[in-house]
Structure formats: structure tokens, C-alpha cells
C-alpha positions as CSV (number, residue, x, y, z in Angstrom):
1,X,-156.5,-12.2,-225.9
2,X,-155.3,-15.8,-225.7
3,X,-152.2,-14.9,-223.9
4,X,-153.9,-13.0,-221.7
5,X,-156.8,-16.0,-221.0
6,X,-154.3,-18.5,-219.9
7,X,-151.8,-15.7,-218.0
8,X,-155.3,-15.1,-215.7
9,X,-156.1,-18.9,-215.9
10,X,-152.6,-20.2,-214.5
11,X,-152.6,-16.7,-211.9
12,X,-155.2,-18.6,-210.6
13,X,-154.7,-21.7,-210.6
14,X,-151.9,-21.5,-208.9
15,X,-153.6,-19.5,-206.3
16,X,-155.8,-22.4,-205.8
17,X,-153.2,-24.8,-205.6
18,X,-151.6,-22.5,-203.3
19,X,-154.1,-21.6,-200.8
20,X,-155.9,-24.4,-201.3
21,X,-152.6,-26.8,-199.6
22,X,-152.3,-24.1,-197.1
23,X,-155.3,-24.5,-195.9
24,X,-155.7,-27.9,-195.9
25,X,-152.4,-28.7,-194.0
26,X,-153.6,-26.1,-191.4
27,X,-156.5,-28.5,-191.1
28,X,-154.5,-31.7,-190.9
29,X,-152.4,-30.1,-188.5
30,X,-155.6,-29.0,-186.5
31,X,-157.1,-32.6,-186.3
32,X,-156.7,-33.6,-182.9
33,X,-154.9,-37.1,-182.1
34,X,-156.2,-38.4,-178.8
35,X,-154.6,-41.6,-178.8
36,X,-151.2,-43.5,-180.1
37,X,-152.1,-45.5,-183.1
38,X,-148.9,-46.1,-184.9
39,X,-149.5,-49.1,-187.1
40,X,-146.9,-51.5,-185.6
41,X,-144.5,-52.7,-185.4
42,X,-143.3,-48.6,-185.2
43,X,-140.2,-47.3,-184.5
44,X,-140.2,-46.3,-180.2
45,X,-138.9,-42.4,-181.0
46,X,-139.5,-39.2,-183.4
47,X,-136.5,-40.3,-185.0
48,X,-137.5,-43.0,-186.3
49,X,-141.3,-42.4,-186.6
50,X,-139.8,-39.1,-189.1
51,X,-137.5,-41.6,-190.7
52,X,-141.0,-44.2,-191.0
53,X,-142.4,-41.2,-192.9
54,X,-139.7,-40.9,-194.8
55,X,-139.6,-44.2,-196.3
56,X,-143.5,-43.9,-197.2
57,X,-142.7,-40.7,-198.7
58,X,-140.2,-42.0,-201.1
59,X,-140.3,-45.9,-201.4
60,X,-144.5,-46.7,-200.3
61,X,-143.0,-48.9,-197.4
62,X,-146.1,-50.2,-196.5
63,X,-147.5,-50.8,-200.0
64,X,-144.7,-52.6,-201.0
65,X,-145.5,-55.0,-198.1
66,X,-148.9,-55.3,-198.9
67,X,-148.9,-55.5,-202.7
68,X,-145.6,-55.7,-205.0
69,X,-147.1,-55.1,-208.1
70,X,-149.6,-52.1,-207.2
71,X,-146.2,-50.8,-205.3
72,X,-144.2,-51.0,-208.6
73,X,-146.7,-49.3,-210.7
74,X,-147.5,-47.0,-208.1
75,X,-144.0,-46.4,-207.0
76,X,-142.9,-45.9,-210.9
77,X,-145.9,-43.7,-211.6
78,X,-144.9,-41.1,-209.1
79,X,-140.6,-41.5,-209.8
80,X,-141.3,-40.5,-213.1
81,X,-144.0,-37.5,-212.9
82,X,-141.2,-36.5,-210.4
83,X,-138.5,-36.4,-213.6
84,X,-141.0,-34.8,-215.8
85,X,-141.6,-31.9,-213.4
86,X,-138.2,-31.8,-212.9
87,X,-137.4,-31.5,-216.7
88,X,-139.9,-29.1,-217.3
89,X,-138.0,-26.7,-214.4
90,X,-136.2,-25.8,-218.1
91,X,-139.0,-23.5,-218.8
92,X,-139.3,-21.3,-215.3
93,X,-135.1,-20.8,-215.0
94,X,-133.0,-18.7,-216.4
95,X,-130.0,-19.5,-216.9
96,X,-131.2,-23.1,-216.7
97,X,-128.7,-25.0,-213.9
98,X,-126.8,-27.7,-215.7
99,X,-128.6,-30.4,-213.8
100,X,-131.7,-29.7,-215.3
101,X,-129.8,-30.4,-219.0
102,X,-128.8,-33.2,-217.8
103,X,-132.2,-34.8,-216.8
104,X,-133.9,-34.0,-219.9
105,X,-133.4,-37.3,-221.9
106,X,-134.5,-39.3,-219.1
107,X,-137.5,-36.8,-218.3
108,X,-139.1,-38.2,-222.0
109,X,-138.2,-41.7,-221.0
110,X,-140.0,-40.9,-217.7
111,X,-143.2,-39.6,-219.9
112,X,-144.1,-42.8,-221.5
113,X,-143.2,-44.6,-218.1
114,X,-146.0,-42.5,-216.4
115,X,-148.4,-43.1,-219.1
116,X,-148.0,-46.6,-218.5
117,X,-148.3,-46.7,-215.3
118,X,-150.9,-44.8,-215.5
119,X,-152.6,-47.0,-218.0
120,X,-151.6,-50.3,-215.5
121,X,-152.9,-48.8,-212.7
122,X,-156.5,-47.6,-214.3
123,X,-157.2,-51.0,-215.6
124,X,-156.7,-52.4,-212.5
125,X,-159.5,-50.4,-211.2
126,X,-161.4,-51.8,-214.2
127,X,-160.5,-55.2,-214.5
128,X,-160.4,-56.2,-210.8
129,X,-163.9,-56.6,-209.1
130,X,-163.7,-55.8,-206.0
131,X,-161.2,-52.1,-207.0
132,X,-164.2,-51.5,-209.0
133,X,-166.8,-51.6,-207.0
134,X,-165.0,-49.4,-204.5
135,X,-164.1,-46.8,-207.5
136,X,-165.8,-44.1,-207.7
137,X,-166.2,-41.4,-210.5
138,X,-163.3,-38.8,-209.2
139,X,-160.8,-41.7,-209.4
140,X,-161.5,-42.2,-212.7
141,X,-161.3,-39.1,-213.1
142,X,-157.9,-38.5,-211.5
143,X,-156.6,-41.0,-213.9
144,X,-157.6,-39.7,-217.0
145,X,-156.8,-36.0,-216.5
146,X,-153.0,-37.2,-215.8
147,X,-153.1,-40.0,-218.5
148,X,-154.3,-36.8,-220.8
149,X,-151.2,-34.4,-219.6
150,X,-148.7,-37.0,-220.5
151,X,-150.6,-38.1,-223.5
152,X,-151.1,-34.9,-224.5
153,X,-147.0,-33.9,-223.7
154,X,-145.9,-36.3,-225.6
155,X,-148.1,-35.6,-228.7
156,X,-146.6,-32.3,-228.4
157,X,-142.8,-33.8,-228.5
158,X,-143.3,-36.3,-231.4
159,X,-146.4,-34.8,-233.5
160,X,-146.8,-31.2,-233.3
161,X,-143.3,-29.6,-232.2
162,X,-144.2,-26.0,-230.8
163,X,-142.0,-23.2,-230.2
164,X,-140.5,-23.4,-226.6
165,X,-138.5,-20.5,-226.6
166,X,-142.1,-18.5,-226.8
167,X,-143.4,-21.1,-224.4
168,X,-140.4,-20.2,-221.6
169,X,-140.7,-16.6,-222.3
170,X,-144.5,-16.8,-221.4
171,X,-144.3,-18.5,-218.2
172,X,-141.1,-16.5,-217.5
173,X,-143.3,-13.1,-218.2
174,X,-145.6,-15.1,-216.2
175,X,-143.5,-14.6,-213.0
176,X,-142.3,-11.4,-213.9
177,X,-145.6,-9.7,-214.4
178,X,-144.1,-9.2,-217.7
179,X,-146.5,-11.1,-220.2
180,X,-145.0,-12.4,-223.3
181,X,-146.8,-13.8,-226.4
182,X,-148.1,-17.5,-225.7
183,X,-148.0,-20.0,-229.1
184,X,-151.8,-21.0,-230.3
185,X,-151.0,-24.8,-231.0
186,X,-154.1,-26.9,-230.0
187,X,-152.4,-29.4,-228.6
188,X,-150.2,-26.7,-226.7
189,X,-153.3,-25.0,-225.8
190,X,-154.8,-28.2,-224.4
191,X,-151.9,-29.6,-222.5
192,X,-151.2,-26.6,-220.6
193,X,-155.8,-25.9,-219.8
194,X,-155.0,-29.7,-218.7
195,X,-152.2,-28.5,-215.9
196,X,-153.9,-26.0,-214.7
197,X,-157.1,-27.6,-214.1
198,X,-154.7,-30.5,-212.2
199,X,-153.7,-27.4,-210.4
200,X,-157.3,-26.5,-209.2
201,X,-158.4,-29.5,-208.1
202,X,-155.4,-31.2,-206.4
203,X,-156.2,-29.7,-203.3
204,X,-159.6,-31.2,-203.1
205,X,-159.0,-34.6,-204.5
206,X,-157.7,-38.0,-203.5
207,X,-154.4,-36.9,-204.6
208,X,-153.8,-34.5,-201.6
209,X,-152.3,-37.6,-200.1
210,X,-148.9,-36.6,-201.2
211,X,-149.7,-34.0,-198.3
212,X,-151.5,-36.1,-195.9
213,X,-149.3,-38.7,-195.6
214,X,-146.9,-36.2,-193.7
215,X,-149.9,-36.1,-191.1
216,X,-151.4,-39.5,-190.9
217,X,-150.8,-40.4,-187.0
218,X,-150.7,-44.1,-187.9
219,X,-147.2,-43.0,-189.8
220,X,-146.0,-40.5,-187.8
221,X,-146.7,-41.2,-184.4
222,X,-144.0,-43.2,-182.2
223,X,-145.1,-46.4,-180.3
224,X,-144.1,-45.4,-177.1
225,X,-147.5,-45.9,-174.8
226,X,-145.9,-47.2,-171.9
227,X,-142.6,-44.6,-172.1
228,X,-144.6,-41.8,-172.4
229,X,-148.1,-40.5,-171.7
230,X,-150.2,-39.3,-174.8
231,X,-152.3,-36.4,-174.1
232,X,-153.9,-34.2,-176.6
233,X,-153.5,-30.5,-176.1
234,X,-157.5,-30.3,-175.9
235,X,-157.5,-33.2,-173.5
236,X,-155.3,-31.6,-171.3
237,X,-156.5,-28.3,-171.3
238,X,-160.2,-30.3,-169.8
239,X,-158.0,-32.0,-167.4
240,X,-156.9,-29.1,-166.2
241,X,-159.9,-27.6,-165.6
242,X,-161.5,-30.5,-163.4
243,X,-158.7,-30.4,-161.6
């Protein structure tokens, strides 16, 4: 019965997740962009404006300018969630590509980085008036369902060891429509209930941005006004039929 309650809660989950970014980057896609409003100074071609993107994507560009230490706790926050996702890759491959064994020490240093970051970056929405005021209940939220992943991660490393091998075959059975026994350790249980409500929701939360950013026309957008004429597709379509 357990197995079987958290084989139908990740199924859909990860439909959620799934559909759910779909759907919204058919939308972003959709929004129409009348104007040019790259924030400047912009790169002049797509080049560049993709390279732009680029750099917000993996070094918060414009953060960093605005803000060095929201940018490093920020910036370190999201390097090392990307090591821990990439160190738990361990459980969905088989055979496991030597790569992956070689990240896995620095995936649990990456855990306690992302709880602290996590941790410096709540307390600055606590501690500083005016992020306060302008925080509202989902970002606190946010922050406490992923401070309660890691937390509840690294519990599982240091505290209450649980059997992995049983923990790969299920999410490998998982993929394989094949479902294998799942371990009943509480703090198992509740780490992995955790993901997959982090699953559910990221497409309707603040944290989408990791998608939006790709679309943001301030970003992506070249500043080239006078080169080249922007028209919408809508726009044009209505100039054509005054013409």
C-alpha cells in the first residue's frame, strides 16, 4: 500500500510538473511583445541578446550588478541545488556514468551550502524592512519547503541511513512500470512527500522564473530600434488589414 501511495503520488506529480511547464511556456511564448524594451545598454543582435540570456541564466548578470551579496547567496543557492540534483541522477541510472561518482562528495558539500543559503536568503526577507513588507506568504513558503528537502536530505545522510539500493530500485520500477518495494523510514517518507509537492507547485509559483527568464523581452530582445523595425505578428496582421 505505501509503495503503491507514493508510485501514484510521484506519477503525478511529475505530470504536473510536466504539463504544468508546458503550458506555461506556451503562454510566455504567446504573450505578445509590441515594443523593444531591452534593458540597456543590450547587445545590437540575437547573438548577443542569446548570449545576454545566457549569462542571466548561469551567473544573475544583472543581480550581481545590482546587489553582490543577494547575487552570492542567490547565485550559490541555485549552483548547489544544481549538484544535488545532479548527485541524486545515482538513483534514476543504471549503470550509473562515472561522472555521476565522481560528483557525489561535492553533491553533500553542496547540501549544507543550499541550506545556508537558503537560511541567508529567508532572513533577509525577515530582517530587512522594506523585503518584508513586499513578502508575501508563498515566498515564505517557497523557502521553507526547500529549506525542509535539504534539511530533511541531510537528516537522512547523518541520522537515519536508509537503504538506497531499495530506494533506486523503486524509482527505477518507477520508470519501468515495474514497481518495486519502497523503504518506510519517516524521514525517507517525508523527504521524498516534500519533492513531490516541490514538483506540483513549481509550475505555479515564483519559482517558474528559472523558465521565464528565457522569455523576459527585457533580456532577450536586441536593441536594435533604429536597425530594424519591431512589429508584433498581431500588429502586423491589423496593419495589413487597413491597408
Amino acid at each position: 500500500m505505501l509503495t503503491a501511495t507514493y508510485a501514484v503520488l510521484f506519477y503525478l506529480a511529475a505530470a504536473v510538473l510536466v504539463l504544468g511547464l508546458v503550458a506555461r511556456a506556451v503562454r510566455y511564448a504567446r504573450t505578445p511583445a509590441p515594443l523593444r524594451v531591452p534593458t540597456t545598454p543590450a547587445p545590437t543582435s540575437r547573438g548577443g541578446a542569446a548570449v545576454r540570456v545566457a549569462g542571466e541564466v548561469a551567473l544573475f548578470t544583472s543581480l550581481f550588478r545590482s546587489n553582490k551579496w543577494i547575487w552570492l547567496f542567490g547565485w550559490l543557492f541555485h549552483v548547489a541545488l544544481l549538484l544535488v540534483l545532479l548527485r541524486h541522477l545515482r538513483y534514476f541510472l543504471e549503470p550509473i556514468p562515472q561522472w555521476v561518482v565522481w560528483i557525489q562528495p561535492f553533491g553533500v558539500y553542496a547540501a549544507y551550502a543550499l541550506a545556508g543559503a537558503l537560511l541567508a536568503l529567508w532572513a533577509r526577507r525577515l530582517l530587512i524592512d522594506r523585503i518584508r513588507y513586499i513578502s508575501t506568504a508563498s515566498d515564505h513558503l517557497a523557502l521553507a519547503l526547500l529549506l525542509a528537502i535539504g534539511l530533511t536530505g541531510l537528516a537522512i545522510k547523518h541520522f537515519q541511513p536508509t537503504d538506497i539500493v531499495a530506494v533506486k530500485a523503486f524509482f527505477l520500477g518507477l520508470m519501468r512500470l515495474d514497481w518495486q518495494p519502497l523503504p518506510a523510514d519517516p524521514l525517507l517518507l517525508t523527504h521524498l512527500a516534500l519533492v513531490a509537492v516541490l514538483m506540483a507547485v513549481f509550475p505555479f509559483s515564483k519559482l517558474l522564473h528559472a523558465v521565464g527568464v528565457l522569455f523576459s523581452p527585457s533580456r532577450n530582445q536586441p536593441d536594435n530600434p533604429r536597425e530594424r523595425r519591431h512589429v508584433a505578428p498581431w500588429a502586423a496582421a491589423l496593419e495589413r488589414d487597413q491597408r
